[in-house]
N, C-alpha and C positions, 0 to 999 in steps of 0.2 A: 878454945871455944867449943870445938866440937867433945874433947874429954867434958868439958862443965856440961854441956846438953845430955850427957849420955847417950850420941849416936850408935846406934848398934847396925842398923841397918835402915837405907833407904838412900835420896839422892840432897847433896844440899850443892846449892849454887849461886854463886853470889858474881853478879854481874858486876863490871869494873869499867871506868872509863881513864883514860890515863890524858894529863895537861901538865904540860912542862915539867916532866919526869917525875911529876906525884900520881898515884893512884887513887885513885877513888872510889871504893863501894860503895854499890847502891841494891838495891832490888834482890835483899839474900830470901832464899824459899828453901824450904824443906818439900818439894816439888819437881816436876817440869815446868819449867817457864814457859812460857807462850813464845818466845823464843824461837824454838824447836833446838836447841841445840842436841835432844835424844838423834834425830834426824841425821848428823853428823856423827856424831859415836857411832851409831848402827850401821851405819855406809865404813865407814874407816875402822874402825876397834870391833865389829863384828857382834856387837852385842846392845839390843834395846831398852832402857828403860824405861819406856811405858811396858814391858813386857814383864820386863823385872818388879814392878810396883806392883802390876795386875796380881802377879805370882804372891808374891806379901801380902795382897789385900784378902786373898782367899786362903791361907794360911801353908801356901806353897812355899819351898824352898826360895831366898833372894835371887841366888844365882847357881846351876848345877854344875858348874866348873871352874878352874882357877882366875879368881876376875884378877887376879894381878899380872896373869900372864893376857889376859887380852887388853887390859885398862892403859894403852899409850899414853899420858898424859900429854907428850909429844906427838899423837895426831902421824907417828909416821914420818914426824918431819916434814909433814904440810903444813902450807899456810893455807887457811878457810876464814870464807865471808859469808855474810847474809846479805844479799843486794837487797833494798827494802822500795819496793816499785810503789808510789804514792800518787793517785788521781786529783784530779779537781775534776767538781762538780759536773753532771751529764750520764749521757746514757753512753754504754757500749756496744759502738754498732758491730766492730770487727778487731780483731787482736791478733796480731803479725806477729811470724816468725818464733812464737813458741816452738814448738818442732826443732828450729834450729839450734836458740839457746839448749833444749833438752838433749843436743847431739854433739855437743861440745864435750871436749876432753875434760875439762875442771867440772864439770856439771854433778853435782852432788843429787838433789832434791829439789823441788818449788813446793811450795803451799801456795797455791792458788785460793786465791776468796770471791773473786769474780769472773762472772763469762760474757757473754754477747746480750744484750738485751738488760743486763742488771743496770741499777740508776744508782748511782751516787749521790746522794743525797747531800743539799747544803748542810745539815745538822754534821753529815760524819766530817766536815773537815776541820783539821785541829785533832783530830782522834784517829787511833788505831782503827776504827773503820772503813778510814778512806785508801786502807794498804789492799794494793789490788794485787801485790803478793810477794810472798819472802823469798828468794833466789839462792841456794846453798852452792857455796863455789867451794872448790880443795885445788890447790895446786904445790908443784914440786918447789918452788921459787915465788920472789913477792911478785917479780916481774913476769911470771905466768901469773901470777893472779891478777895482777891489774890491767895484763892483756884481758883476763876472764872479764872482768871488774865493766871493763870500756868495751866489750864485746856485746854485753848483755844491755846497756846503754846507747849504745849505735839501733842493734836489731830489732831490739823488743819497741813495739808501737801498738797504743790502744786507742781507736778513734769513734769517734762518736758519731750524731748522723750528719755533721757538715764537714768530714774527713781530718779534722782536727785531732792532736793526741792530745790526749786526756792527760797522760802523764804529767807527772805535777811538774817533776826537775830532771833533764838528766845531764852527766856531767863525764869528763874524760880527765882521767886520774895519770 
């Protein structure tokens, strides 16, 4: 696929879900995804892709060093997650424990999309804009990651103005 495209340079990625040991593509881009997976590469393999694109877009060099010797496919030999923190409707009066998740040992990166005072709107639910934010985890082992995984799920609380969490679901893996 990629020799028929003629890639020469740039990023493709094609997101997978796996169900009873079939694979599944979906969502292939010639892009960053929304994702954030550059977020990960950059923490781990030492090297960013929106940086790399920017450089291409203005007719700079893709990458100034050997991207074969930084490109891990294997991550190092971690496992990594995206937690994906999802609200229901309300306002955000106060949001716990940030600080802590961001002081953890697996703690990668957040994209954060909301703060204190932002509304969630009935319309965003059902839609990626009710994600109050993406959680990058790396660990040495699954079971460091799913300690991460159930850590981030215990601490993290978004409450609104009647002390309720907002948080749509959370769960212990």
């Amino acid at each position: 696929m990629i020799n028929y495209l003629n890639l020469k340079n740039g990023i493709l990625s094609i997101q997978c879900f796996v169900r009873e040991n079939q694979i599944y593509p979906y969502d292939p881009g010639l892009r960053l995804q929304g994702e954030g997976q550059h977020l990960v590469l950059n923490k781990i393999n030492n090297f960013d892709h929106l940086d790399m694109l920017l450089n291409l877009s203005i007719g700079k060099p893709f990458f100034r060093s050997n991207f074969k010797k930084y490109n891990d496919p294997n991550l190092k030999n971690k496992f990594v997650s995206s937690v994906w923190v999802l609200l229901k409707k309300g306002v955000i009066k106060k949001i716990f424990n940030l600080s802590k998740i961001k002081k953890h040992k697996c703690f990668i990166e957040i994209l954060q999309r909301f703060k204190s005072k932002d509304r969630i709107h009935p319309n965003f639910i059902g839609t990626e804009k009710q994600v109050f934010a993406r959680i990058y985890l790396g660990a040495k082992s699954k079971k460091e990651l799913r300690n991460a995984i159930n850590f981030v799920h215990k601490k993290l609380r978004v409450e609104d103005n009647q002390n309720k969490d907002l948080i749509l679901d959370k769960f212990n893996i």
